[in-house]
C-alpha positions as CSV (number, residue, x, y, z in Angstrom):
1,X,12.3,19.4,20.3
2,X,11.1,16.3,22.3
3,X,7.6,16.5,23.3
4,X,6.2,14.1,26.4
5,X,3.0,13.9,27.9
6,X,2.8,14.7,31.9
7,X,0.8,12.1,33.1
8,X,-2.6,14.5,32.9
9,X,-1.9,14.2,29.3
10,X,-1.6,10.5,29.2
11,X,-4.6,10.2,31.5
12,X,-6.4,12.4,29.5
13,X,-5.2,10.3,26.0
14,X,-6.2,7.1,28.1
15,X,-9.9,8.9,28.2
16,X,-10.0,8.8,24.4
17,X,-8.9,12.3,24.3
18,X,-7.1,11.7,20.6
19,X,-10.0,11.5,18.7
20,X,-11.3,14.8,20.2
21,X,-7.8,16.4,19.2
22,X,-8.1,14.9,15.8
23,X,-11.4,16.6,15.3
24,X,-10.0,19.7,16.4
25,X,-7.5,20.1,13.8
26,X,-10.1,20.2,11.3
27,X,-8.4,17.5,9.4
28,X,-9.7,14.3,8.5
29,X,-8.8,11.0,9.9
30,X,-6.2,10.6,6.7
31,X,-4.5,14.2,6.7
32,X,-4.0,13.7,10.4
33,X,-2.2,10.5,10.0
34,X,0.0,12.2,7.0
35,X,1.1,15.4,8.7
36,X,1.6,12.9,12.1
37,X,3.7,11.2,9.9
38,X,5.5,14.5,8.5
39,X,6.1,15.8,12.0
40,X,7.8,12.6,13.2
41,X,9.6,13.0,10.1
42,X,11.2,16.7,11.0
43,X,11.6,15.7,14.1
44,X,14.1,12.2,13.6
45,X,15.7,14.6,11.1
46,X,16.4,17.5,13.3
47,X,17.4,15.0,16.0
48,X,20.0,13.6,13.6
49,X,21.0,17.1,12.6
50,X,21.9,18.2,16.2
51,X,24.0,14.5,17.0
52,X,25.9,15.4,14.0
53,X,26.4,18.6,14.7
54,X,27.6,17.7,18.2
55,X,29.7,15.1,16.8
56,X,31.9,17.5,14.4
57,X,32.2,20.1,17.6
């Protein structure tokens, strides 16, 4: 799954929205940064997954 912002999203990330999300997950500033990090993660992997999977149809 690729996520994009629409461009209320990216106004609304231009407004400083980020750090009210990060307080919203309950998580501090660290634990946001690692599960960020994790998530990316999962993602490049399951992107990776699909390609090869594509490539051995």
């Amino acid at each position: 799954m690729i996520v994009t912002l629409t461009p209320a999203g990216r106004a609304l990330r231009e407004k400083g929205a980020q750090r009210t999300l990060v307080a919203a997950t309950g998580l501090d500033r660290d634990e946001f940064t690692t599960t960020q990090r994790a998530m990316v993660k999962v993602r490049d992997n399951l992107l990776k997954h699909v390609k090869a999977e594509e490539g051995a149809a």
